[in-house]
C-alpha positions in Angstrom: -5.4 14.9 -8.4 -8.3 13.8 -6.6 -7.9 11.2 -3.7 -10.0 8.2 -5.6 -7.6 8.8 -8.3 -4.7 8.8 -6.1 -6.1 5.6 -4.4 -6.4 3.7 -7.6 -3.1 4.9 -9.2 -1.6 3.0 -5.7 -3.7 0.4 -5.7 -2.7 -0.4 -9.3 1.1 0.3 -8.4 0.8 -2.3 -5.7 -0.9 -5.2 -7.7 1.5 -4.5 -10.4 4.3 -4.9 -8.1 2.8 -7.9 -6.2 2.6 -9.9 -9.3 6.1 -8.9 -10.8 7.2 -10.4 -7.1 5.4 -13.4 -7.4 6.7 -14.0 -11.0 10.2 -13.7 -9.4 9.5 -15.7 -6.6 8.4 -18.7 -9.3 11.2 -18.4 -11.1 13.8 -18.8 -8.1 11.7 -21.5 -6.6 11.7 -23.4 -9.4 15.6 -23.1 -9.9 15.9 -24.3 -6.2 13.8 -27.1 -7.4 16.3 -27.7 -10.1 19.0 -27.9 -8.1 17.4 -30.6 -5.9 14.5 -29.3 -4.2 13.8 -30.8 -0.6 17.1 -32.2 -0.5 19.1 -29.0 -0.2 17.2 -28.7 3.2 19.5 -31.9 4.0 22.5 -30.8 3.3 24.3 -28.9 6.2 28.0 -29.4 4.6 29.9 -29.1 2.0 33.4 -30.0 1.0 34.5 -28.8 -2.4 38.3 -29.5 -4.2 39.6 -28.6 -7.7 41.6 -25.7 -9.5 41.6 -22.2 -8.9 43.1 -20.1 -12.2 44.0 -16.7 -11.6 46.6 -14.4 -13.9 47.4 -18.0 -15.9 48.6 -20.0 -13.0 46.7 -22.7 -11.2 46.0 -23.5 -7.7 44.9 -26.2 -6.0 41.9 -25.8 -4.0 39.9 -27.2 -1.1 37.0 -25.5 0.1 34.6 -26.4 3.2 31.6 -24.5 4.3 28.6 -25.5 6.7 25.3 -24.7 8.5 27.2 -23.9 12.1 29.1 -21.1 10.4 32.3 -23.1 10.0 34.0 -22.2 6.7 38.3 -23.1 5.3 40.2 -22.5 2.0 43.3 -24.1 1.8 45.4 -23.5 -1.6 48.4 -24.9 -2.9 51.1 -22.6 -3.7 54.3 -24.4 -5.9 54.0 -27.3 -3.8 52.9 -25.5 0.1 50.0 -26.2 1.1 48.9 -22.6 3.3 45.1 -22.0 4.5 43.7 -18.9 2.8 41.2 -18.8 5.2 39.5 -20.1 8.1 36.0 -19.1 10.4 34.9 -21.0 13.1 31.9 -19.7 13.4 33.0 -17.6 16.1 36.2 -16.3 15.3 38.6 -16.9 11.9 41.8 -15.5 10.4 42.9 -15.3 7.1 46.5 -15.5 4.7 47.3 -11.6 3.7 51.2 -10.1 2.4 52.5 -13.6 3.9 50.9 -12.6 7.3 48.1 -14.4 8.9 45.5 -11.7 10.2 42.5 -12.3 12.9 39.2 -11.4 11.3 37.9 -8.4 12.9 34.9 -9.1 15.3 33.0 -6.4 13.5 32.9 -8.9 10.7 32.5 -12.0 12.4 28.5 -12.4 12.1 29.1 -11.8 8.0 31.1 -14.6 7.6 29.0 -16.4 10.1 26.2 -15.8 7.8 28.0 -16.8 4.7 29.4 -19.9 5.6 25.2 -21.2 6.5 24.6 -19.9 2.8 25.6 -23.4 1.0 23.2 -22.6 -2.4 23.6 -18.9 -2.8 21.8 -16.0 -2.7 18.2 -17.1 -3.4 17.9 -20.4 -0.8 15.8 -19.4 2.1 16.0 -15.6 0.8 13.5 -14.3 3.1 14.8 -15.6 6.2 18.2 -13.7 5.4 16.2 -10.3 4.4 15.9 -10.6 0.8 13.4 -9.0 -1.8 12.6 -10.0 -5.3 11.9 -7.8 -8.3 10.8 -9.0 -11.7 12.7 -7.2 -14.4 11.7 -8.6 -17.4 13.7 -10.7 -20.3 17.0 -9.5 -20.6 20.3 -10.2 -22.9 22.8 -12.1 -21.4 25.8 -14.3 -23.4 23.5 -14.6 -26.1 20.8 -15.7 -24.6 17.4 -14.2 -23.3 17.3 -14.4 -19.9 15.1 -14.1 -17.1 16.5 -11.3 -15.2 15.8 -10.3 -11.1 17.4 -8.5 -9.0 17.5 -9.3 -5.5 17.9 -6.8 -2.4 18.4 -7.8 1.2 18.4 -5.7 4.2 21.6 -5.5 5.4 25.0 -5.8 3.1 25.8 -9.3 2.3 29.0 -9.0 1.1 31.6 -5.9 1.9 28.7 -3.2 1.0 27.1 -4.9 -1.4 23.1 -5.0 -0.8 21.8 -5.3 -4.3 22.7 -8.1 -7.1 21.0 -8.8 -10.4 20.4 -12.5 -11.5 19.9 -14.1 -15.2 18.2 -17.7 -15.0 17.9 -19.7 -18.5 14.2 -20.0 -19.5 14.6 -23.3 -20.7 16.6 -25.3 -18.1 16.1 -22.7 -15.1 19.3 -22.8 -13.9 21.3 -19.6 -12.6 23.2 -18.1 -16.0 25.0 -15.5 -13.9 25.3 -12.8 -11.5 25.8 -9.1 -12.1 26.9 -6.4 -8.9 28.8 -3.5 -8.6 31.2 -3.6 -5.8 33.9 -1.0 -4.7 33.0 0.9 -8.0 34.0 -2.2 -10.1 31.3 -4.3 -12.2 31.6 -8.0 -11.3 29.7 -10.6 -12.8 29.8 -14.3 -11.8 28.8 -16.8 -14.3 28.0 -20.6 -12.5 28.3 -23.2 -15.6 28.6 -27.0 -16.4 26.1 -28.3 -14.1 26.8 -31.1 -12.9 24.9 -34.0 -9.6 26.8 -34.8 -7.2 24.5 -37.4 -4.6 21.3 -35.9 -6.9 22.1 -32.0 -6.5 23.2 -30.4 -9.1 26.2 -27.7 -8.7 27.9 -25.8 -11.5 31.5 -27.3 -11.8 33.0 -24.3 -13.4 32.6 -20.7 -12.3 33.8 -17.7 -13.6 34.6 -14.4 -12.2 34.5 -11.3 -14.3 35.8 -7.9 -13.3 34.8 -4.5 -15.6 34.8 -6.9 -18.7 38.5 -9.0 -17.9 38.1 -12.8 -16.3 39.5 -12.4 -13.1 39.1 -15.7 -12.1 38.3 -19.3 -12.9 37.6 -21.9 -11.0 37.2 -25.7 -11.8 35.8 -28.6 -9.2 37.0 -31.9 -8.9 34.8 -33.6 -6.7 31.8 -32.5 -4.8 31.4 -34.0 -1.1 28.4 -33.7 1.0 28.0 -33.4 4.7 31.8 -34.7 4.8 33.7 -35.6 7.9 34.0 -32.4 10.8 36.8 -31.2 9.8 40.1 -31.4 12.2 39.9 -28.5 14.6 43.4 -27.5 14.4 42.9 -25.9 10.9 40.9 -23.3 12.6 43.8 -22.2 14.6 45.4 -19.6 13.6 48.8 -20.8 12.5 52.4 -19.2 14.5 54.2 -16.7 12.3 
């Protein structure tokens, strides 16, 4: 093949791709914009309660996330109240075989990183290493979705680096999320949208694993930038 050719078979590959990204980039933007635009940028907490269903029983939930890196889950277990989890920003521990566990310091800047990430995967993408790739209409409950996959640099999530999305093209609003982790297909699916102080959040999510609901969960109320929470749930309880 002759260089010009070359040149113009990569040049074409390139603006292809370039617009494909941009198309992607429009479409996230304008679900941000759906969610509340401008004032997502002043929101830097989040306190969330309601019902987590898992194997037919429910659980009483409470969790708290924001901007610092701070991040709880408390639960309610036949009446005990126990703290699932908690990350100062610094350091954290979590509830595991009745046990509370420190969370290793090879992990810490992960969590750090999720607890800032109050809107998901897409707000302020770039800034945590994220790529977009347009890939076209797509089937998903029923619906023809806009579908995009987003890739960041580093793992976001044990070793997860790559997730694909499905927005509605009629209300632009996140349908669900589709990702393979630990050789297990997991797909989230945010629904019943719902404002809470004019941004909207999905009051039901649920989790799907190889084609079984795994989990459910169901919010009760929606508080922004709360209260700092007491200090002493981020001290890791005495056995």
């Amino acid at each position: 093949m002759k260089p010009m050719k070359k040149l113009l078979i990569l040049l074409f590959t390139f603006s292809i791709s370039s617009v494909w990204s941009q198309k992607a980039d429009k479409i996230v933007q304008n679900y941000l914009q759906k969610l509340g635009g401008k004032k997502l940028e002043q929101v830097h907490s989040i306190l969330q309660k309601g019902t987590m269903t898992m194997n037919g029983m429910d659980f009483p939930m409470e969790n708290y996330q924001d901007t610092s890196g701070k991040m709880y889950s408390k639960i309610n277990m036949m009446g005990q109240e126990i703290v699932a989890f908690a990350f100062d920003g610094q350091k954290g521990y979590q509830f595991n075989n009745f046990n509370y566990e420190d969370i290793p310091d090879s992990l810490a800047n992960k969590y750090r990183e999720k607890a800032k990430n109050l809107f998901g995967h897409f707000y302020k993408y770039k800034e945590r290493g994220g790529h977009l790739k347009y890939l076209g209409k797509q089937k998903f409950d029923g619906i023809d979705a806009e579908s995009i996959q987003i890739s960041f640099d580093k793992p976001i999530e044990g070793d997860v680096k790559t997730l694909v999305a499905y927005f509605n093209p009629e209300t632009g609003l996140l349908l669900g999320i589709k990702t393979e982790k630990d050789n297990h297909i997991v797909i989230v699916r945010p629904t019943d949208y719902k404002e809470f102080d004019g941004i909207l959040f999905p009051v039901k999510t649920t989790v799907e694993l190889d084609g079984n609901l795994f989990q459910t969960i169901k919010l009760d109320s929606i508080q922004i930038n709360p209260p700092t929470p007491d200090p002493k749930i981020f001290e890791k309880p005495k056995k």
